[in-house]
MIMARKOL-270695 format. One record per residue (C-alpha): x, y, z; residue in three letters. Coordinates in steps of 0.5 Angstrom, whole numbers, plus 500, padded with zeros to 3 digits. Last residue first. Layout:
BEGIN
XYZALA
...
***
This chain:
BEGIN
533206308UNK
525204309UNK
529196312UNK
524190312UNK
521187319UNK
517181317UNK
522175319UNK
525178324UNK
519177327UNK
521170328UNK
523173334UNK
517175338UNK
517168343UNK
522170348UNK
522177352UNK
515175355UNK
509179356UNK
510186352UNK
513184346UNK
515189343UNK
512189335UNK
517191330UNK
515191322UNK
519198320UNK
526200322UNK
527207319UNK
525209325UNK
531206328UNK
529202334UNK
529201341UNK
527196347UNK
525199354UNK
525196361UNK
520194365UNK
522189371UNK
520184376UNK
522186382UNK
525182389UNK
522175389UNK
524171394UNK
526164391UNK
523158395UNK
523163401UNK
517158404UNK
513164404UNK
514166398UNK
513159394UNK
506159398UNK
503165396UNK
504163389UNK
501156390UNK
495160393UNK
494164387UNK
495159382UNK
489155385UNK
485162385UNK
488162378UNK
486155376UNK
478157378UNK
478164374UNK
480160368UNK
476154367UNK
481148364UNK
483146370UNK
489139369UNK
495143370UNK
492147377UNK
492139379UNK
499138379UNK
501144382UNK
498143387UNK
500136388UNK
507140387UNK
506144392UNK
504139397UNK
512135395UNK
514141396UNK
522141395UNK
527148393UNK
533145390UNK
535153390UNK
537153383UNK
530150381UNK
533150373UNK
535143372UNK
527141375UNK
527135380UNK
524138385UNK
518143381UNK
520150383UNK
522154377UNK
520149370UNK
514147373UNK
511153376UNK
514158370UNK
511153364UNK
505150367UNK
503157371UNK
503161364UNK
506167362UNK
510164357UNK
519163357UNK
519165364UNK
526170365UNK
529168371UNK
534173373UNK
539172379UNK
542175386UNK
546169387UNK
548165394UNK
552161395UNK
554158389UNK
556152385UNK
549148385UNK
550144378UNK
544149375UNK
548155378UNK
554154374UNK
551152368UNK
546159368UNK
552163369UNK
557161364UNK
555165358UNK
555170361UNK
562170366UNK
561170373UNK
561176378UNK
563175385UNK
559180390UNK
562181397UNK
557179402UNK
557181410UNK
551178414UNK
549182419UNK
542184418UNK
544190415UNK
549189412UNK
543184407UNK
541190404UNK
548193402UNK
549186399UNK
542188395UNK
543193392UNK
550191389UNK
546185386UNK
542190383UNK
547193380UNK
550187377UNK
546183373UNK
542188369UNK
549191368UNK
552184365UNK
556179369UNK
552174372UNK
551174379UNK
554171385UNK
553173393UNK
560171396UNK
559170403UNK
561172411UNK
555172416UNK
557178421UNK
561177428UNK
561185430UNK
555186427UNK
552180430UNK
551172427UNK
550167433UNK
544164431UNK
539168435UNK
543174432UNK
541171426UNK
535171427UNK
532178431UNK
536181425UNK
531179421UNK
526180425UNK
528188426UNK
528187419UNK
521186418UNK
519192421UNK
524196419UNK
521194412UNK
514196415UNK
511196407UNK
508188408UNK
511184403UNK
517181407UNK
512175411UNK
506174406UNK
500178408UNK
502183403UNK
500179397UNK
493177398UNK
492184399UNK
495186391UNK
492181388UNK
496175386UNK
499174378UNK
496170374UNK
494173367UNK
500178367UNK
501185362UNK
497188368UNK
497184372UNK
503181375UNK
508176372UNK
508170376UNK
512168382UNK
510173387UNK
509181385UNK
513188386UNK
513191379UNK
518196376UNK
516203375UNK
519207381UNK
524210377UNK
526202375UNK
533201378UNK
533206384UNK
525206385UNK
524199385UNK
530197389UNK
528201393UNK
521199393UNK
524191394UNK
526192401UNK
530186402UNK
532184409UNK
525179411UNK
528174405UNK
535174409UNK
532173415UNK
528167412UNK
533164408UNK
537165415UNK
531161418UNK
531156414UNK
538153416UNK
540149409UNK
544156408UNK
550155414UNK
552149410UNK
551148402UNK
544144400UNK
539150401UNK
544154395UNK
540161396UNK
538164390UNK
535172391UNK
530174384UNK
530179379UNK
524177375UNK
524176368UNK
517177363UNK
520184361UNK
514188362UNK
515193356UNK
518201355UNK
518202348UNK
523206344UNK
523209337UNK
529213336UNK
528220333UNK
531224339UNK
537220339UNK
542223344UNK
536226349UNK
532220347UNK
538215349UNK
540218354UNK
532220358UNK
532211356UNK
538210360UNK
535212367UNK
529206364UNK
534201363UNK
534200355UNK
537192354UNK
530191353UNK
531187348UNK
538188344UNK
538195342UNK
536196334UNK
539199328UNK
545200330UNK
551205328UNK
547211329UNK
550215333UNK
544213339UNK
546206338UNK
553206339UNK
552210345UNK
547204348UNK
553199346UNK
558203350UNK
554204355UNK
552197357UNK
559194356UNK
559187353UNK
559189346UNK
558183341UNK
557185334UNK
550181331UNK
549181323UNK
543180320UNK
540178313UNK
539180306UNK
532183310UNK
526181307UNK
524174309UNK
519172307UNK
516173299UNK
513165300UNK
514162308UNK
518156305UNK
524160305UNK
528157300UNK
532163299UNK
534163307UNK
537169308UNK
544171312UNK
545170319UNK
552173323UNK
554173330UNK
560177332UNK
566178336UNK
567177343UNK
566169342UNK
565168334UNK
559165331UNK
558164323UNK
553163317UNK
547161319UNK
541161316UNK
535166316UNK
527165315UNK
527158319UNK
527151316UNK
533150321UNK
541147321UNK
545150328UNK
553150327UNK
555151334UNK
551148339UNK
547145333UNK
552140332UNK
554138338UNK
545136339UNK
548131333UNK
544133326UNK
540127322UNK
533128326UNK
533136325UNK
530141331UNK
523143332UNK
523149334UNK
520150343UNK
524156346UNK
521161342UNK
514158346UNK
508155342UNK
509149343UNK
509150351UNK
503154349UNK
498148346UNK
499145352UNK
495150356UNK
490145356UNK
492139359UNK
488133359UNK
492127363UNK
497122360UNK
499126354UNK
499123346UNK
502129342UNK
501126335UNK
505127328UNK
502127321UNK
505129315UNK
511123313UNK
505118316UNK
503115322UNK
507119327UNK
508118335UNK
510122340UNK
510119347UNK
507119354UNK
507127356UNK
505130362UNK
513131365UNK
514135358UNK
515141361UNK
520139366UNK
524137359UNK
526145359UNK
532146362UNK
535140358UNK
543141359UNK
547137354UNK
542134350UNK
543126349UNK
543123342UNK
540116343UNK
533119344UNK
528118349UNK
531123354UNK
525127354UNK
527132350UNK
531128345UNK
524124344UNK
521132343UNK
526133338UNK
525125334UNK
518127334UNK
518133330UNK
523130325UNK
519125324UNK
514129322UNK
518132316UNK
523136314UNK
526135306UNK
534136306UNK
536142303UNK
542144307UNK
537149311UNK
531143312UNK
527144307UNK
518145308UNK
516142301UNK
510138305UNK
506142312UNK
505138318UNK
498136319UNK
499136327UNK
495132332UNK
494133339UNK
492126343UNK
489127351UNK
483132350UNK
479125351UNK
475127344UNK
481127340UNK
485134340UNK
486137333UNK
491141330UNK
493146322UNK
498147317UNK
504145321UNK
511148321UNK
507154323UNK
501155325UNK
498161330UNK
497162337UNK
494169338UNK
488166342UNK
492162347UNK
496168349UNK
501172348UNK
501179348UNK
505184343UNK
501181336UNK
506181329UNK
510175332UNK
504171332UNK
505166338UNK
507159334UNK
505153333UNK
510147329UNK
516151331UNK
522155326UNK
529154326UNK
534160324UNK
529166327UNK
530164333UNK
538164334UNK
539171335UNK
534172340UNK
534165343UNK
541165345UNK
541172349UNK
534171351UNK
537165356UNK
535158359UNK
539155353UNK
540146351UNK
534147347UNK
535153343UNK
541151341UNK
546156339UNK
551156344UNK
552160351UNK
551167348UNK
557171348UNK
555178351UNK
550183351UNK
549183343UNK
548188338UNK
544189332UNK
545191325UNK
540189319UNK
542188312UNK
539190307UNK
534187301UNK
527188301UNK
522193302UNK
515192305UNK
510197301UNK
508192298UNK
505187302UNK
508180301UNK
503174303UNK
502172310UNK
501164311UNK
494163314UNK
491162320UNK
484160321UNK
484153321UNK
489153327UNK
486159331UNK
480155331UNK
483148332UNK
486152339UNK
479155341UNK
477148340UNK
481145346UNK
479151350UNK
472151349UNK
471145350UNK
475144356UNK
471150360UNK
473157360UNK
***
């Protein structure tokens, strides 16, 4: 795919779009039951690197595009408009300008316009007065020069150099335009949006609780009188609330696939669909903090893991190996099978590579008698948990000897953005399956979410160039290339990515599971209505 037809596939999608109308066999009113995993770290979606925030909180903002919450892959095809009514690259394919809709208001009654737009994107880029508190995402706007207005409805994305996949980072649940006239502290905890539901009240341990938004600029939308979340951090118990009816819906992919034969036997009604997640689980090795600034325990421990245990315990064998990007054939950018067993670690001889491993880290003094001693960090909820246990049992092995230490939810990402760990077992969800949004903001230097301080000034040259290519099958060989890279330098080896299922009532009607990111199909809310 060439420029052209990449910059002018965006103003196709864009003038062909329409609002929705109301379809009569929807019905309104009802309140929708959901459950959560645990306390989500706020409500601002800007400041969060977590579904746990961006699954409840979507559907009180809304974006200037979007990926159609009604289509279960996204990509640059299925973008639509949202607060902006239509968009246009200028021939340099440099300048990206929206039509942002009149009559759109904020929840507090003020009017939104487009200068809203670049008050968010200033605040992302650190241009503002206001500061965020944490900006895990400002890495993706490393290309952008500014944003500019020239009236109430009309705002410009003026870029440095051509970058076609741009268009998908706007598009991103993680990528609402927020309100001038808010303070980010503000939106931490009492969040003001356009979107279809309203905020009404977070309480820790308890609930979160949206109810419909009158003023909704999308006419008829939504249906629903609102949304009330219980927060039940016990997997199995939440699940068994499910399957006796007390929900309507299980949080995204919180269904495990052991789980899943539970939920049909106690629930044979229930409607369930197993989906690639778009998260990774991943070993973070903190290569500032002594012993593990030596790359060759990275590598050692790296070389322990046999991800097809992992895979065949957790996944009954249908979890994914893959490098960085999310594999075929939910992915588009994932390495060929052949590609990716010449990377050390890979190839099925786990003995094999075990053999290596233990060869050094008893060249560095580390036997089975005087093993390596740490703490291996996760976060505290079962998708954490238990593959952290696998893994301390990996790494006896080649003798090091861990003990897990478990951190509380909401604290997990702040604490491994600050580098206070050892090493982690965690979980990286992409936001867009896309090597601008996952490359970027994972493995460039100074990123906030490169837990492992990970460095390639090569890689990121690469990564530069992978950015500017418009043509599909050329950006991908380069992307395959950088991929096997990260796994060869231990950047943050890849251990699954996963496929777990999400479930509803069959009386829940509208739901779309997203089959390609967990992150941007919650606007959808918006169109679900309850047949009861």
């Amino acid at each position: 795919m060439k420029y052209t037809s990449v910059f002018l596939l965006a103003a196709t999608a864009a003038a062909s779009a329409i609002l929705p109308t109301v379809a009569f066999a929807q019905k309104p009113g009802g309140i929708m039951r959901m459950y959560h995993r645990g306390n989500p770290p706020s409500a601002s979606i800007h400041e969060e690197a977590t579904t746990s925030t961006v699954m409840p909180f979507a559907v009180v903002y809304n974006n200037l595009i979007q990926f159609d919450p009604k289509k279960s892959i996204n990509t640059i095809d299925t973008i639509i408009p949202e607060l902006a009514s239509k968009w246009s690259w200028d021939s340099s394919n440099t300048k990206l300008t929206f039509t942002v809709r009149e009559g759109v208001k904020w929840h507090d009654g003020k009017p939104m316009t487009a200068a809203d737009v670049k008050c968010t994107w200033d605040l992302l880029q650190g241009k503002a007065k206001a500061r965020l508190r944490k900006n895990p995402r400002k890495i993706w706007y490393r290309n952008l020069k500014d944003v500019t207005t020239s009236s109430p409805t009309s705002v410009t994305f003026n870029l440095n150099t051509p970058q076609p996949a741009f268009v998908m980072l706007l598009a991103s649940g993680y990528s609402p335009v927020y309100p001038c006239h808010v303070s980010p502290k503000q939106m931490r905890t009492n969040p003001i949006g356009t979107g279809p539901y309203k905020f009404v009240s977070l309480k820790r341990n308890e609930s979160i609780t949206l109810k419909k938004n009158p003023d909704y600029f999308k006419k008829g939308l939504p249906y629903m009188d609102g949304i009330e979340w219980k927060i039940i951090k016990s997997r199995s118990t939440r699940i068994l609330a499910f399957s006796a009816g007390e929900f309507d819906m299980t949080f995204v992919t919180d269904v495990s696939l052991p789980l899943l034969k539970d939920v049909k036997a106690q629930a044979p009604n229930a409607i369930c669909k197993v989906v690639a997640t778009g998260v990774t689980t991943n070993l973070i090795v903190n290569s500032t903090a002594a012993p593990f600034d030596n790359p060759k325990i990275r590598t050692a421990m790296a070389l322990a893991i046999d991800r097809k245990s992992f895979i065949d315990i957790l996944g009954q064998g249908k979890y994914a190996r893959g490098g960085a990007m999310l594999p075929a054939p939910e992915g588009r950018w994932g390495m060929p099978k052949a590609m990716m067993e010449t990377i050390p670690g890979y190839n099925p001889d786990v003995a094999g590579n075990r053999a290596k491993a233990i060869k050094i880290m008893e060249g560095l003094g580390y036997t089975k008698d005087k093993p390596l001693k740490v703490k291996v960090s996760t976060r505290n909820i079962a998708i954490y948990r238990d593959p952290a246990v696998i893994l301390i049992d990996q790494l006896k092995l080649i003798n090091i000897q861990a003990e897990l230490e478990v951190v509380e939810t909401s604290q997990w990402h702040a604490k491994v953005a600050r580098k206070d760990y050892a090493v982690g077992l965690n979980l990286t969800g992409v936001g867009v399956d896309d090597p601008d949004v996952n490359l970027y903001e994972n493995y460039w230097c100074t990123s906030q979410r490169n837990y492992t301080k990970y460095c390639n000034k090569d890689v990121q040259k690469l990564m530069l160039k992978q950015s500017t290519i418009a043509d599909y099958e050329q950006r991908r060989k380069l992307v395959w290339e950088i991929d096997k890279k990260l796994q060869e330098d231990v950047a943050r080896p890849i251990i699954y990515h996963s496929r777990n299922a999400t479930c509803w009532q069959p009386y829940v009607k509208g739901v779309v599971a997203p089959e390609n990111s967990s992150y941007n199909a919650w606007r959808q809310y918006e169109h679900m209505w309850l047949d009861k």
